[in-house]
N, C-alpha and C positions, 0 to 999 in steps of 0.2 A: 408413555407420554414424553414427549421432547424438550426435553432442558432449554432454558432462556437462552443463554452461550453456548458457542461452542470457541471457545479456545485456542486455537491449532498452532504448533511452532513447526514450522519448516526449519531444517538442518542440515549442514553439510560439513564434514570435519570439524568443527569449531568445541569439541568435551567440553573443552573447560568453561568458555563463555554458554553454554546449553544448562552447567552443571550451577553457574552463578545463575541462570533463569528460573531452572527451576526451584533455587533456594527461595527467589522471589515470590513464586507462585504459591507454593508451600505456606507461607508466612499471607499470603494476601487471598488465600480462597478459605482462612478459616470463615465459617458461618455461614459461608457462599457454598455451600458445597451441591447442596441438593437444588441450584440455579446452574448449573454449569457441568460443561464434559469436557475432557481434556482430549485433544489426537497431537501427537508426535510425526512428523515427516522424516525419517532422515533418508537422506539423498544418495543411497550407498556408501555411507561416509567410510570410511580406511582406518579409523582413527579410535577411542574409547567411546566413542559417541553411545552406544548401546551399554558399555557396561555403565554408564553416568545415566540412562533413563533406567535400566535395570537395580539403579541403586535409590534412586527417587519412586519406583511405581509401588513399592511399599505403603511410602506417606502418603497416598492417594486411596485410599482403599477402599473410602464409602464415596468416589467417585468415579463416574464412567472415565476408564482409560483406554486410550487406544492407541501402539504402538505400533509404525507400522514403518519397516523400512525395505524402502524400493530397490528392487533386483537391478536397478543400473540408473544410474544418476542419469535425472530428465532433465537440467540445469535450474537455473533459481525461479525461473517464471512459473514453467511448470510444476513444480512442486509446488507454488502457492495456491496453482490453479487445485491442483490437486485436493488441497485444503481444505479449498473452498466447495469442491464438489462432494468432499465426504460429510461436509461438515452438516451434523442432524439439529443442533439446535434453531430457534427462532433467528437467532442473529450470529454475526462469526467474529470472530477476534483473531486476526493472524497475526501472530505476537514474531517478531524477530529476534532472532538468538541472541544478540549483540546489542538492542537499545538498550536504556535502562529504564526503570517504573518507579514511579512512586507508592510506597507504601498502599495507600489509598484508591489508586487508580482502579482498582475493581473492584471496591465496592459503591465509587462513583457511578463507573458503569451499569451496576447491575441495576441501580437505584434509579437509574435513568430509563433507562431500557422495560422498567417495570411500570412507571408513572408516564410515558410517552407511548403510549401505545401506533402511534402515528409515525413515529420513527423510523424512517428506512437509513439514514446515516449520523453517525458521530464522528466528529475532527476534533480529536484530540490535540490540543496546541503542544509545540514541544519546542524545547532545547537543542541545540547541536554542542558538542565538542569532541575535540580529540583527545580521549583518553591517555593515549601514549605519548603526548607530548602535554597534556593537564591546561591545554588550551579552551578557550570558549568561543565558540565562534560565533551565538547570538545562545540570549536566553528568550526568548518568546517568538516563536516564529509569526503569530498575529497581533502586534503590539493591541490588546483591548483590556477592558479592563472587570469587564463584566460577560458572563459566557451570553453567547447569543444564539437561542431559537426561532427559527424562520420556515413558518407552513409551507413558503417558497423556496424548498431546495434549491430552484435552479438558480434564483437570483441568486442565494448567500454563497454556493457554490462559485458561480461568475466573478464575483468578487473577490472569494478566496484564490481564486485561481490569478486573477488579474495582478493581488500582492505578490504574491510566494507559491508558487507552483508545489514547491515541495513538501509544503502542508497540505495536502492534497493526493499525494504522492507516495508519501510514507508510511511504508506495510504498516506498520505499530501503530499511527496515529489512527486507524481508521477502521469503524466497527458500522459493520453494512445489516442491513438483513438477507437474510441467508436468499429469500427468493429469488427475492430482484436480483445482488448480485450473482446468482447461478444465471439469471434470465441474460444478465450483460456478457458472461461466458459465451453464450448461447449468439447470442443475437453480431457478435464480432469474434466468428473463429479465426482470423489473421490477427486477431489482438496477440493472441496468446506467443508467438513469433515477432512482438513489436515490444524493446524497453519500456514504454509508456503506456503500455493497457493499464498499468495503476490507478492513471490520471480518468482513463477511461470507465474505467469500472466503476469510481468514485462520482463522476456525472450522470452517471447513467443510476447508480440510487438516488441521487439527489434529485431526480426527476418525476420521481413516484412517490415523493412523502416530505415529511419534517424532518429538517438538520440542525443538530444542536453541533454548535461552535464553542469548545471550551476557554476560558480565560488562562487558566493555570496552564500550564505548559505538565503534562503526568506523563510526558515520554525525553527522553533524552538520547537524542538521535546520538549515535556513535560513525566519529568522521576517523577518515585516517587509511585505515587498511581495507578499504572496501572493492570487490574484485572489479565494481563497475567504473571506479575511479583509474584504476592500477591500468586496467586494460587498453590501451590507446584506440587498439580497432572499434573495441563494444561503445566505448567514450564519443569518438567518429559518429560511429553508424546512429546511436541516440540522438544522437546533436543534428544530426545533417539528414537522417531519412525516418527514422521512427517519430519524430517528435512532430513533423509537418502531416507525414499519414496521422498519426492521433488527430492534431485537430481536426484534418478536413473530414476525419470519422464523425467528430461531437458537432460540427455542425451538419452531417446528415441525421441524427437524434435529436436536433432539435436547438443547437447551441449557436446562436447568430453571429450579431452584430459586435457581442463580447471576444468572441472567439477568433473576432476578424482584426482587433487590433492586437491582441497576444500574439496572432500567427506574423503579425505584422513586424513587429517589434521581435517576438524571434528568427526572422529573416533578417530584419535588421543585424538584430547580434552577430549574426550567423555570418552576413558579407562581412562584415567588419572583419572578426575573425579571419575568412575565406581569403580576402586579399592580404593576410600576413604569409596565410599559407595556400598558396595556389594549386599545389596538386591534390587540395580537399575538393578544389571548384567541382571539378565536374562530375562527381560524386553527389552533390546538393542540387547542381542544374539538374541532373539525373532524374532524379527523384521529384524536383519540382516539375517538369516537365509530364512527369508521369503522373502527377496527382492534378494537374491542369487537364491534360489528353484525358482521364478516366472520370473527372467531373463535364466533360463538355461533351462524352457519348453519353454519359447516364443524363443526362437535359435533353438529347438530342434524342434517344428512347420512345 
């Protein structure tokens, strides 16, 4: 029989932040246990990452574990995908090595996940800060003030999407059912080569069911040393060609008129940006050009 959760931490070099998560989990699956499997990703990592899950799979003992670490690093997407293809429970929880939880955060979930049966997504609201510099960058990413359930995924998703894209976005805040998003895997294999399938995968449950929106913020996104930040090329190519492909994907699923002013406004940002730095230009023309040409033969079809 298939456990409510399934769990999954994707990893890459990171011991010590893996070995603080799993202190987390440890402390926050008591009584949850026989709700939940746990799967490990690590991404080839070089590092103690094994001997820190080998020191934890102990405390796990009357829980499904699975450790499982890949013969050569697939980079950060596809190990999530990965995750989420293995993953046997009802629903998936791709937790990241590096946010932080609150106490509570799963037994919130389980609780929810059991009483909703209609449920294809949860948006866990969260926090940002940079740890190594003990800054805060925002504490609620959906200023509200009471969690909100909406039979209309697609609406309450639109909306989230329309404030803060990156509550929307964030491995940790977002707990799917397993079908549908294996079904969203499936249905956009270019996702899985695009920064933004997150955003993707997140509408695309939002589309088949009820989405519960939390008040409390139970993730604490960690800013600072993040490789997608650091990276200037992956930074680029996000900004200027994954981000415009994502949308005009969610409006062939079904996503309109909402999607036509986001994409608007991030073109906007985007020239702004462009004419500080001109030899991004035609990199963004690039790309816009070609998601214009590839919608005007699929009409013409």
């Amino acid at each position: 029989m298939s456990k409510l959760l399934t769990i999954a931490i994707p990893t890459y070099n990171r011991a010590s932040l893996l070995d603080q998560q799993m202190a987390w989990l440890n402390e926050a699956i008591h009584r949850l246990e026989s709700s939940v499997e746990i799967l490990i990703s690590d991404n080839a990592s070089s590092d103690e990452t094994q001997r820190v899950i080998e020191k934890w799979c102990p405390q796990f003992s009357n829980v499904k574990f699975t450790n499982h670490r890949q013969p050569s690093n697939l980079g950060p997407i596809r190990n999530i995908e990965y995750c989420i293809e293995q993953a046997k429970g009802k629903f998936v929880w791709v937790v990241s090595d590096d946010d932080r939880l609150r106490p509570e955060t799963l037994g919130y979930i389980i609780k929810h996940l059991s009483e909703k049966p209609d449920l294809t997504l949860i948006v866990l609201n969260h926090a940002a800060k940079n740890f190594a510099q003990d800054i805060v960058a925002y504490e609620q990413c959906y200023r509200i003030k009471e969690d909100v359930f909406a039979t209309d995924g697609k609406s309450l998703f639109s909306k989230c999407l329309l404030q803060h894209q990156g509550g929307v976005t964030l491995t940790t805040a977002l707990i799917y059912r397993t079908s549908v998003v294996q079904d969203s895997l499936t249905s956009w294999p270019e996702g899985m080569d695009n920064f933004s399938v997150q955003t993707y995968m997140t509408a695309y449950c939002a589309l088949y069911g009820s989405v519960l929106l939390t008040a409390i913020p139970y993730v604490v996104c960690a800013l600072g040393d993040h490789w997608f930040i650091q990276d200037t090329s992956t930074r680029n190519r996000f900004r200027y060609e994954d981000k415009p492909a994502m949308y005009a994907r969610l409006s062939d699923i079904g996503y309109g008129r909402v999607l036509i002013w986001k994409f608007c406004l991030t073109v906007g940002q985007s020239i702004f940006e462009l004419l500080r730095h001109p030899s991004k230009l035609s990199l963004f023309l690039r790309k816009l050009f070609s998601l214009a040409n590839a919608k005007f033969h699929k009409k013409s079809a």
